[in-house]
N, C-alpha and C positions, 0 to 999 in steps of 0.2 A: 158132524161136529168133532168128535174124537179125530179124524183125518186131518183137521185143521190145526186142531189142540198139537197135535204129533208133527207137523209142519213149523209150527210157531213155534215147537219148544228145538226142534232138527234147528234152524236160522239163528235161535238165541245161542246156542250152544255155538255154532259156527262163528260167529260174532265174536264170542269173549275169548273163543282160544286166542285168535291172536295180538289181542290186547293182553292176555297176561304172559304169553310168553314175551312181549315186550319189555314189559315192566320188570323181569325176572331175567335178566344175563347171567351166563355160565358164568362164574365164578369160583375163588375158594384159594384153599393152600396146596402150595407143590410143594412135593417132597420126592428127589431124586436122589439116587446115587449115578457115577458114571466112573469109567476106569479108562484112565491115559497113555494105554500103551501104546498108540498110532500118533502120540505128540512127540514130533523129534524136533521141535524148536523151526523147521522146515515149513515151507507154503507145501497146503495141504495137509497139514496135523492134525489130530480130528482127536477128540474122546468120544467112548461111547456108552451110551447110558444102559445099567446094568439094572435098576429099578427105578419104577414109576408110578405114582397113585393118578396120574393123571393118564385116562385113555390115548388120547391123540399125540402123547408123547412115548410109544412103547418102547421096550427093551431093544438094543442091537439099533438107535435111534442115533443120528452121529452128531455129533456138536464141531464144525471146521471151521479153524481160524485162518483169518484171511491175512492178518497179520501176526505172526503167533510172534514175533520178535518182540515186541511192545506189549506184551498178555499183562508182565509183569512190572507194568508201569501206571501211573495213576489213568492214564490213555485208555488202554487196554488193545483190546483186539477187538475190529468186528468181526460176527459168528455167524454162520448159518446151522440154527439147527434142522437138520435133512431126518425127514422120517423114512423106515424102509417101508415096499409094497407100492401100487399102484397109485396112478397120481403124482402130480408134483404139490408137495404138502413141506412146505417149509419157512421158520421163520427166522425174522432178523431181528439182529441185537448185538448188543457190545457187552464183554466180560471184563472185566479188571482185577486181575488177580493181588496188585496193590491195595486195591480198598476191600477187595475181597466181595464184590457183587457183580451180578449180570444183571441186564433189563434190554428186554424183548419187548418192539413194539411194532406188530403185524409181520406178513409174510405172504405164502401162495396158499391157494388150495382151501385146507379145513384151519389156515392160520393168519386169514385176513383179516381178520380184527381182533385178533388177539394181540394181551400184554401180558406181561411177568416183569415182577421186580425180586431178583434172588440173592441172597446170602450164599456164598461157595464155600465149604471149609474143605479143609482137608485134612483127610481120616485118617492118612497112610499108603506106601505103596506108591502106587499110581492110583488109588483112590479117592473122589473129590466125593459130594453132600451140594445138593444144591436144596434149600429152605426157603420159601417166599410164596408169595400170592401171583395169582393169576387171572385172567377175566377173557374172556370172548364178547367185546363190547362193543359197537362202533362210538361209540358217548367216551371213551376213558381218554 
């Protein structure tokens, strides 16, 4: 009886893990800094982020504008943000430094169902602030 007990409760437990990890998407707020000295207004200008409360976004992580001409207009530029280390692990989104937000919606890797909607400021220097929320969701 006890072998059965120990069975029945192994199968219940296997069951609910992945209903609640379901139910429960990566979520939360981002908070970056990144510094612009590889943006020379040039195809291929890149900043790179300098801090990150968010794992899958680390440090020395490059943010490349594909059109960096137009960053500064309500348009903006599309971006790939590129993580460094193995893997192709990177997402797409558009920045506009006119309205002053980015929004990333999916990418490769550890960023296929990810979103972010971010607020940029700028701090000084070649230093930017990016603020906003983020999700790993295929639902968003």
């Amino acid at each position: 009886m006890k072998s059965f007990l120990v069975l029945a409760a192994a199968v219940a437990t296997v069951i609910l893990v992945p209903t609640a990890s379901a139910s429960s998407p990566r979520s939360g707020e981002l908070h970056a800094t990144k510094q612009c000295r590889g943006f020379t207004g040039n195809a291929g200008s890149f900043c790179q982020i300098t801090s990150s409360n968010l794992a899958a976004i680390p440090i020395d992580s490059k943010i490349i504008y594909l059109q960096p001409g137009t960053l500064f207009s309500p348009a903006g530029s599309d971006v790939v943000l590129d993580t460094p280390g193995p893997g192709h692990n990177a997402a797409f989104g558009n920045c506009s430094l006119a309205i002053g937000q980015c929004t990333f919606w999916g990418g490769t890797g550890k960023f296929t169902w990810f979103h972010a909607d971010i607020a940029v400021t700028f701090l000084g220097g070649d230093d930017w602030a990016w603020n906003g929320t983020y999700s790993f969701s295929p639902t968003d």
